[in-house]
N, C-alpha and C positions, 0 to 999 in steps of 0.2 A: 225849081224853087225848093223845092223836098230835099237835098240836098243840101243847100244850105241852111235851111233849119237844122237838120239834122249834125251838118256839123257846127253851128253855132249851140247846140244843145249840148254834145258831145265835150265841146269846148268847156262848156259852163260846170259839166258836172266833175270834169277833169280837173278844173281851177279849185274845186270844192274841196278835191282830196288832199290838195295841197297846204290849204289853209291854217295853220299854228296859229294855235290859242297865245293869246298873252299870258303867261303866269303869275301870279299877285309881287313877285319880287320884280318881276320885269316890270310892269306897273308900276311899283314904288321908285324902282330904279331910274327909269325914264323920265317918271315924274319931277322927279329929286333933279337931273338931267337940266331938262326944263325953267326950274328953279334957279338953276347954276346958272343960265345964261347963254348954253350951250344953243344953236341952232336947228332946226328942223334938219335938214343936210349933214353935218354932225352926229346927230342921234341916228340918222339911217346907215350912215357910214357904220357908225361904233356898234349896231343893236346888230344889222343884216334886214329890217323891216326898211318898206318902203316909205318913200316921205306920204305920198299918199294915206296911208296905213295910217302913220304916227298922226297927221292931218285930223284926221277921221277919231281916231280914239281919243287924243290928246286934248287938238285945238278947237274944235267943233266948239263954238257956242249954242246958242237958241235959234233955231232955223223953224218955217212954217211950213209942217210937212202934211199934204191931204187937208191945210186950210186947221190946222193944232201947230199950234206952237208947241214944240218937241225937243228935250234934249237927250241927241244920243251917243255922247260922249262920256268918257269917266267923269264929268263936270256934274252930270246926274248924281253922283254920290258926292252928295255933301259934307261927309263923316270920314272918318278912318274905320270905323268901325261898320259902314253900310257899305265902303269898297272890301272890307276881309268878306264881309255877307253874300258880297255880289259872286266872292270867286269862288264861295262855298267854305271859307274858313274861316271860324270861330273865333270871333279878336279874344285874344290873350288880354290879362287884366293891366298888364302894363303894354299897352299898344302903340306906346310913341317908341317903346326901347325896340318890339318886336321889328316897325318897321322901319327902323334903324339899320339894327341889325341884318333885316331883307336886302336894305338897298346897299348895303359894305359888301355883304355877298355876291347880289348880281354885278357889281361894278369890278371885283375882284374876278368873277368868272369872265368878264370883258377883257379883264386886262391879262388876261394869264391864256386867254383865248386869240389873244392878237400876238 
């Protein structure tokens, strides 16, 4: 039984190293994605993120976690300006043009990357 704890431990801290942050243009970009109409399956194809993944950040509503009603998707920020906060960057005074401009870039590094 030590052994399979062991490598299901092993497992877990292995999957840990692997893990990439979403960056605030991927976020907008995915977002924007979404908006489009584009599909869950679509977005994992075009990003390289699993549908799971996108699931989880993206489409998550209000779920009851521990008996609290919790949300722990992007859906928690309500703002453009509390999701630049979330990822550590300072909304620029014109925030609608910044994340504009985020999401033309990530979708340009998608497409010059396929």
């Amino acid at each position: 039984m030590s052994n399979l704890l062991n490598g299901f431990q092993d497992a877990t801290i292995a999957s840990g190293k692997t893990k990439k942050e979403y960056s605030l243009s991927e976020v907008l970009g995915i977002m924007q994605m979404f908006k489009e109409g584009l599909k869950v399956s679509q977005v994992a194809e075009l990003t390289g993120r699993s549908v799971h993944s996108l699931r989880y950040k993206f489409l998550e509503g209000e779920i009851i976690l521990n008996g609290k009603s919790v949300i722990r998707s992007i859906r928690q920020h309500t703002t453009l300006a509390a999701l630049y906060t979330a990822h550590n960057v300072t909304p620029p005074e014109d925030i609608e043009a910044d994340a504009t401009a985020r999401i033309a870039e990530f979708k340009n590094i998608l497409t010059t990357a396929a």
